[in-house]
C-alpha positions in Angstrom: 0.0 -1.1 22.1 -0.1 1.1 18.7 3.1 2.1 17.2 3.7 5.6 17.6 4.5 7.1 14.0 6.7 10.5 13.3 5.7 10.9 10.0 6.7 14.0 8.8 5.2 14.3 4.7 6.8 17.3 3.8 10.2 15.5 4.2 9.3 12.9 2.2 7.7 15.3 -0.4 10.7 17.5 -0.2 13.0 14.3 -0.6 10.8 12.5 -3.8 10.4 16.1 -5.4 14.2 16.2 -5.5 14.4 12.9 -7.0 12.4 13.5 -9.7 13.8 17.1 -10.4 17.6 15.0 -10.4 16.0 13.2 -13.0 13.5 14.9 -15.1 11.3 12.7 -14.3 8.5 15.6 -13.9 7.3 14.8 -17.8 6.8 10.7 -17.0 5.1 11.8 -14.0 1.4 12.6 -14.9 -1.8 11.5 -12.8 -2.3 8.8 -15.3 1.1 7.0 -15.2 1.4 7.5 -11.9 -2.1 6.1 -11.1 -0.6 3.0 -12.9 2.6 2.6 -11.6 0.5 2.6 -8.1 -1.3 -0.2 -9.3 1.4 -2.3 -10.0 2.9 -2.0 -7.2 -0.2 -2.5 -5.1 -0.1 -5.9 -7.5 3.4 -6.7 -6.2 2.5 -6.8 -3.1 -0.3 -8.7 -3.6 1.6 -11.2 -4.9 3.7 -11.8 -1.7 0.5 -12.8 -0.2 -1.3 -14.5 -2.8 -2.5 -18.0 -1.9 -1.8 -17.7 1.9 -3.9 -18.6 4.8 -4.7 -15.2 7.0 -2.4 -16.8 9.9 0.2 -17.5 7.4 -0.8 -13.7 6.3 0.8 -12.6 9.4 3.6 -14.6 10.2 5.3 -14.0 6.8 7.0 -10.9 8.5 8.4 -13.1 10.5 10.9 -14.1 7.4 13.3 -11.2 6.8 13.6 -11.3 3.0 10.0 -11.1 2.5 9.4 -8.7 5.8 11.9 -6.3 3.4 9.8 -6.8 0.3 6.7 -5.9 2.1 8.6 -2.9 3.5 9.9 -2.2 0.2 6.1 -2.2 -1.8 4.5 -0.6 0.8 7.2 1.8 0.4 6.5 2.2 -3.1 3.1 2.3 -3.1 3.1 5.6 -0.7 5.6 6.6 -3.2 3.0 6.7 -6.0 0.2 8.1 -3.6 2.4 10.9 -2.3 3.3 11.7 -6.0 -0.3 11.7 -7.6 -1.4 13.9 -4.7 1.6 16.4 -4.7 0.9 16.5 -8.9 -2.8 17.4 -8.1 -2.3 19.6 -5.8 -4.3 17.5 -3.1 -3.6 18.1 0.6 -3.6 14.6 1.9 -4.0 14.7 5.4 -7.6 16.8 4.7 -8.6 14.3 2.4 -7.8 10.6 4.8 -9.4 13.2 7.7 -12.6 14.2 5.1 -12.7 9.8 4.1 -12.3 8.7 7.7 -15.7 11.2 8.9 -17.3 9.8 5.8 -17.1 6.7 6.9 -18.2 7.0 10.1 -20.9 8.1 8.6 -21.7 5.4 6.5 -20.4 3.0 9.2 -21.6 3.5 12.4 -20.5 1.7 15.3 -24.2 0.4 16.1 -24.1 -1.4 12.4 -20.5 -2.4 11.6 -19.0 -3.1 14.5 -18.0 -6.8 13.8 -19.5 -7.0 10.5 -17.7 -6.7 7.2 -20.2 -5.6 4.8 -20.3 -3.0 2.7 -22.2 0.2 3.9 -24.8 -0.3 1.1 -25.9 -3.6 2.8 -25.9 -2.4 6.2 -29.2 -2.7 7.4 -31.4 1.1 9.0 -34.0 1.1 11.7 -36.2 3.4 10.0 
């Protein structure tokens, strides 16, 4: 059964847009660096699975200190995602909702189901 999330954004936004007002961090903080920044952390936690087997891929959670460093990039990744969007002024919810109906779109079921190529090899009846 799927986890049940709470997730509740604007207390995260209201919580990182304090920590970077503490800070004056506001001038660091354009799209650019922070676009960066996201990429290396996406790195890091690329890293923690680099040269693994996909079963190995999901038992590493099953060690706590790496089970926290996954926690803690994952965590830092939607750090830099909630800041670039919150700095552009993009409502995030509307855009995964817009993405996800695009991609039904470009994935549907009949096609992809089972199949992990890319929409542009997906084969039409036409």
């Amino acid at each position: 059964m799927a986890k049940k999330y709470t997730f509740n954004i604007n207390k995260i936004l209201r919580l990182q847009r304090k920590f970077v007002k503490d800070r004056d961090w506001d001038v660091f903080h354009n799209p650019k660096n922070l676009a960066m920044a996201l990429a290396g952390e996406a790195g890091e936690l690329l890293e923690i699975f680099q040269w693994l087997t996909p079963e190995e891929s999901f038992q590493v959670i099953k060690d706590p200190k790496k089970a926290k460093q996954i926690q803690h990039e994952l965590a830092d990744i939607l750090y830099y995602t909630l800041r670039i969007a919150d700095r552009l002024d993009i409502d995030l919810e509307k855009a995964v909702i817009d993405k996800l109906r695009e991609n039904a779109k470009r994935y549907p079921i009949k096609l992809s189901k089972g199949n992990a190529k890319k929409y542009t090899e997906l084969k039409t009846s036409k």
